[in-house]
C-alpha positions as CSV (number, residue, x, y, z in Angstrom):
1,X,142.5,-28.0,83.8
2,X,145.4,-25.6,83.3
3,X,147.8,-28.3,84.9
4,X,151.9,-28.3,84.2
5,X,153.5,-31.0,84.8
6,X,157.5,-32.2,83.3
7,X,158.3,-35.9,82.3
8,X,159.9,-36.9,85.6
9,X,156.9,-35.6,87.9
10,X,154.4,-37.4,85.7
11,X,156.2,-40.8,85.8
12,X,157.1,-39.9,89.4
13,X,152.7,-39.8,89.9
14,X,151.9,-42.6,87.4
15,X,154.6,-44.4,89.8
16,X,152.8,-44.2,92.8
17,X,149.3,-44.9,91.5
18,X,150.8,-48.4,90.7
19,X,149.9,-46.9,86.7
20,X,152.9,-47.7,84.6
21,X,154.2,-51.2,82.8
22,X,156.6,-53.3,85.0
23,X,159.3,-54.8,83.0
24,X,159.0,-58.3,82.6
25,X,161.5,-60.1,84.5
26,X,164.7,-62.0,81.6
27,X,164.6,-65.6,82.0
28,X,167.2,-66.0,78.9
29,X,170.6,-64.9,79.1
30,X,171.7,-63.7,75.6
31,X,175.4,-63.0,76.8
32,X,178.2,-65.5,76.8
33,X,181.4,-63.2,77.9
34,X,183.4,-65.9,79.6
35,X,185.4,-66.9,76.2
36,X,188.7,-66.8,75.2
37,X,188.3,-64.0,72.5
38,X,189.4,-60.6,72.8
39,X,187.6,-58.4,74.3
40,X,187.6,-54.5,73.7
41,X,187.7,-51.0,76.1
42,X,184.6,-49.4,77.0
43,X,185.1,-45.8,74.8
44,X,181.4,-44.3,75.2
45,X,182.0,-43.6,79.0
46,X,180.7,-39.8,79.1
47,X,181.0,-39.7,75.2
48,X,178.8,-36.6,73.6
49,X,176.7,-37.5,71.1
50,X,176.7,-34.6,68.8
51,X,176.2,-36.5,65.1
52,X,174.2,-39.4,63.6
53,X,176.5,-42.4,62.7
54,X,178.8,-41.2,65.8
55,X,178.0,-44.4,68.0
56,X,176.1,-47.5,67.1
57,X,174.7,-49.5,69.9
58,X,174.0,-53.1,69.9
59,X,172.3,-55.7,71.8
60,X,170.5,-59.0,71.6
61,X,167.3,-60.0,73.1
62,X,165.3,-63.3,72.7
63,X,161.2,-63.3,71.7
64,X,159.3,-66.4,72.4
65,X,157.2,-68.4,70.6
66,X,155.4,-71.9,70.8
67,X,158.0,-72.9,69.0
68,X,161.2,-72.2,70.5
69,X,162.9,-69.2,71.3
70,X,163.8,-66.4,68.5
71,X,167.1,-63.9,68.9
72,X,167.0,-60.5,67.9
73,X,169.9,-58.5,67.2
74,X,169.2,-54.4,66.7
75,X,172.0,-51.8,65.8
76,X,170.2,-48.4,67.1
77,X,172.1,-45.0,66.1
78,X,172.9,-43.0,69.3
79,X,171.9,-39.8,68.2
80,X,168.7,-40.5,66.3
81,X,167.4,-43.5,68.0
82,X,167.2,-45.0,64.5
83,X,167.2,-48.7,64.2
84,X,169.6,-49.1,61.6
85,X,169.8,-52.9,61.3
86,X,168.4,-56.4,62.8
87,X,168.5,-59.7,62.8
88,X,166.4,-62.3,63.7
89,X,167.1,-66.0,64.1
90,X,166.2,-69.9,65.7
91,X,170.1,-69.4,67.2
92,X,172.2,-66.9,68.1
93,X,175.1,-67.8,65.8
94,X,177.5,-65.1,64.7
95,X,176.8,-65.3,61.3
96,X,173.1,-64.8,61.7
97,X,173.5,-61.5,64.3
98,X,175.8,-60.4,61.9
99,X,173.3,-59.7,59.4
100,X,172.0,-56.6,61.5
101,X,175.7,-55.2,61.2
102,X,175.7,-55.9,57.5
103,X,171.9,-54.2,57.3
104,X,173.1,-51.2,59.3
105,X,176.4,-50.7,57.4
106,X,173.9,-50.7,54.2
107,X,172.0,-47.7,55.4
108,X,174.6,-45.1,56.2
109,X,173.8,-41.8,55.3
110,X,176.6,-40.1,56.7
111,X,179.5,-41.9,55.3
112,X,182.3,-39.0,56.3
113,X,181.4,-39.5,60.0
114,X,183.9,-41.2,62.2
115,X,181.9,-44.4,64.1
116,X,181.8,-46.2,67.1
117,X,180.2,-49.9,67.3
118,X,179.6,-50.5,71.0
119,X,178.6,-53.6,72.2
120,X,178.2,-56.3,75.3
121,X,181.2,-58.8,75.4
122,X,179.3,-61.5,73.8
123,X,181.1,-64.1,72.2
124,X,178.9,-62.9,68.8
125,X,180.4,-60.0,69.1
126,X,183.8,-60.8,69.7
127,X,184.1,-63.3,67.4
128,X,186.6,-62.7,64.0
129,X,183.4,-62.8,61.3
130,X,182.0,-59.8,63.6
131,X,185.3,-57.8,64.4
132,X,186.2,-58.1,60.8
133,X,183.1,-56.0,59.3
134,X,184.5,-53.2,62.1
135,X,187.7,-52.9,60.9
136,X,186.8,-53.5,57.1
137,X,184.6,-50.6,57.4
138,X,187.0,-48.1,59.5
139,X,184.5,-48.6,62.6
140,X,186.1,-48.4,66.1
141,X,185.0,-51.2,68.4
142,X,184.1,-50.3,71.7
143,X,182.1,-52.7,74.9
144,X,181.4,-53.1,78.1
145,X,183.6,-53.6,80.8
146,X,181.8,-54.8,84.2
147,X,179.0,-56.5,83.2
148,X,176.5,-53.5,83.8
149,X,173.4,-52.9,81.8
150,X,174.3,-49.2,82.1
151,X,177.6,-49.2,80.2
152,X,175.1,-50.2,77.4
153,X,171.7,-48.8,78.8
154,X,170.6,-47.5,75.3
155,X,170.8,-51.0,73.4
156,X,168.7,-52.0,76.7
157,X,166.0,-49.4,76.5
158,X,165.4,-50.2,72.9
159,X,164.7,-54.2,74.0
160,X,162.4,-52.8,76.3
161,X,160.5,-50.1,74.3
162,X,160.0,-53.0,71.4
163,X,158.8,-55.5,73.9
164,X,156.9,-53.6,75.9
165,X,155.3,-50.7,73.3
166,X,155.3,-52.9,70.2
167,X,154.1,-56.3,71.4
168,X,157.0,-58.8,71.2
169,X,157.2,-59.4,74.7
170,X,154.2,-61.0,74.1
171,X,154.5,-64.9,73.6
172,X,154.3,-65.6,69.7
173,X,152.5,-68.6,67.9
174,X,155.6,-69.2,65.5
175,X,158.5,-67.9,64.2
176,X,157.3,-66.8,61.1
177,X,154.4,-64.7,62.9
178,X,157.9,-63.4,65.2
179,X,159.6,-62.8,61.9
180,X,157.0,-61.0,60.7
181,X,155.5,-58.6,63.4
182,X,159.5,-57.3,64.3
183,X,159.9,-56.0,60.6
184,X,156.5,-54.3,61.4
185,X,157.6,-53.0,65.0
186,X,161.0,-51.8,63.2
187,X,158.9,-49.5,60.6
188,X,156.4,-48.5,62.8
189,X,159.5,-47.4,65.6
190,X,161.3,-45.6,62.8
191,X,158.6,-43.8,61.1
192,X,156.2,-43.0,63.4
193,X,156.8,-43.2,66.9
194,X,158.3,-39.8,68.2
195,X,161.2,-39.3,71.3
196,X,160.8,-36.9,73.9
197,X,164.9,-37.0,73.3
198,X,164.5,-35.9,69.7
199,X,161.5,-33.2,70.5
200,X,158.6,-35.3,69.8
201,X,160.7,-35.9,65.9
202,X,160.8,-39.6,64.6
203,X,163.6,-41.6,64.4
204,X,163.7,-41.4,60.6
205,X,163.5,-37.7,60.5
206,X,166.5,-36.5,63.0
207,X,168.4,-39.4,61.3
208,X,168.6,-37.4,58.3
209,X,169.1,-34.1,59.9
210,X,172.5,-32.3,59.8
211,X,171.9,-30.7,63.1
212,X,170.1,-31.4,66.1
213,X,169.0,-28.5,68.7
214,X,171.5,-28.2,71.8
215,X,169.4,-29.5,74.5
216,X,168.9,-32.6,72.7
217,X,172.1,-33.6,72.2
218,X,173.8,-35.4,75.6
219,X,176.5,-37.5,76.8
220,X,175.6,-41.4,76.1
């Protein structure tokens, strides 16, 4: 019909027609920061993301089933959007979360670049077992400070996007069938679905890309 419209005005309309998803409200809480462990400065604030492997973002999520809960750790590169490792697991023990770390630190392609792991202050990722694959690898640690979903609001939109564009928001009938269908949202994220961030690319293909064009690079 020869209409123009941006992003912002089309979600602005879809908006007010009642038209787009609501988040589901959490009923879990996934972060345990009152502990004794040290806890690490916030770096990212107003950091430009100019390079894949620059900044690592991590969060943890839960996906339900009949039964019992499941916890999903993903490790999603700043600059690409690239899911670069998860974990899933019946508990959120550190040395089960830590296996997205260990799957992300696998798949580097850009070895030479300098990285940021930035996290909540969960006891997981506080813990010595976590810390230690940081500093083993020459990663600089970097979390929250306040308690605000915005100091880590990427790590947050990537819960959302899986749960809410892929289906595991959706209650599960096991943990196998959980298991199963988040190693098929995590290839079909990567390969296929494009970013409006990344000029409708994929994750996969700006991942491996040396350089990105200006107006899609930003501050985190």
């Amino acid at each position: 019909m020869g209409l123009s419209v941006g992003r912002d005005a089309l979600f602005k309309l879809l908006r007010s027609n009642e038209l787009l998803i609501k988040p589901k409200k959490r009923h879990v809480i996934t972060t345990n920061s009152k502990h004794w462990l040290r806890k690490y400065p916030n770096l990212v604030k107003d950091m430009r993301i100019t390079a894949p492997e620059q900044l690592w973002v991590s969060d943890i999520t839960y996906i339900k089933t009949d039964e019992g809960n499941c916890y999903l750790n993903l490790i999603t590169d700043a600059y690409s959007r690239k899911i670069m490792g998860y974990s899933i697991a019946d508990t959120m023990n550190t040395t089960e979360m830590k296996k997205a770390y260990e799957m992300a630190i696998a798949q580097r392609h850009h070895l030479h670049q300098k990285l940021v792991h930035h996290s909540d202050r969960g006891l997981q990722y506080c813990s010595s077992d976590y810390v230690l694959l940081s500093t083993e690898n020459n990663h600089i640690i970097s979390m929250t400070e306040n308690g605000d979903p915005y100091e880590n609001a990427l790590a947050e939109r990537m819960n959302r996007t899986l749960k809410e564009e892929f289906g595991l928001g959706n209650r599960m009938q096991s943990r196998q069938q959980a298991f199963q269908l988040v190693q098929e949202a995590i290839q079909l994220y990567n390969e296929y679905r494009p970013h409006l961030a990344l000029n409708m690319k994929t994750p996969n293909v700006v991942h491996l890309q040396k350089n990105r064009p200006p107006e899609a690079v930003g501050s985190y």
